[in-house]
C-alpha positions in Angstrom: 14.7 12.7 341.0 15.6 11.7 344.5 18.6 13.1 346.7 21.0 10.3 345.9 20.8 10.9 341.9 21.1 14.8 342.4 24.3 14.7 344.4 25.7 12.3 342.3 24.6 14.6 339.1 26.1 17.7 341.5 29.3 16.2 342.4 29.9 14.9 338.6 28.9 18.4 337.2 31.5 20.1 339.7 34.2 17.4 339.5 33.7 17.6 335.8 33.3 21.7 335.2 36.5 22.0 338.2 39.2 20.0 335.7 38.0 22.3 333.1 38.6 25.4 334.9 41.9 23.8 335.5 42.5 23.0 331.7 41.7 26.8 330.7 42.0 28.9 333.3 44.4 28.0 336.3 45.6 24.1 337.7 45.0 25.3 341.6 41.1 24.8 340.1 41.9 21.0 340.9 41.5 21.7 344.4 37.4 21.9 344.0 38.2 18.5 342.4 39.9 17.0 345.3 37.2 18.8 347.9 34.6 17.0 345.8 36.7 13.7 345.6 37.3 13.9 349.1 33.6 14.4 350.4 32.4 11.8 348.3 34.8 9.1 350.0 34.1 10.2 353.0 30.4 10.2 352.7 30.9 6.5 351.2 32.1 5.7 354.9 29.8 8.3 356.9 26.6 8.0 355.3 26.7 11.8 355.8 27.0 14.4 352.9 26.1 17.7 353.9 24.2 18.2 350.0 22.1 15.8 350.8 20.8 17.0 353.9 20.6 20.4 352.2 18.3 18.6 349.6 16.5 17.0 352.0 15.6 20.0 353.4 14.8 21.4 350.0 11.6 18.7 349.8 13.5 16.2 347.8 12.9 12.8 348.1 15.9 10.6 350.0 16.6 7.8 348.3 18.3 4.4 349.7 22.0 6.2 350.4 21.3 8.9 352.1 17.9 8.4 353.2 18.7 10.0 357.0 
């Protein structure tokens, strides 16, 4: 799995597991939704997500979008 598929995975899990935790347990939980919303569009226009240069780091392989 290369970086761009495990950020997207990430960001889908949090966006995801953040409106539930808003559902069940309190609605300021859609804040992690909006931080997550919010990096994504702005990596969209950047090119720079900070995940993925964490991942890098890890030994992942880049893939086309954030290939660094």
């Amino acid at each position: 799995m290369n970086v761009d598929r495990l950020v997207l995975a990430f960001a889908g899990t949090m966006i995801l597991l953040s409106a539930a935790l808003a559902y069940f347990v309190h609605l300021n939980w859609l804040a992690l939704t909006a931080f997550v919303g919010l990096n994504l569009l702005q990596s969209s226009f950047t090119g720079f997500c900070p995940l993925a240069t964490v991942l890098r780091k890890m030994g992942f392989q880049a893939g086309c979008a954030f290939g660094g």
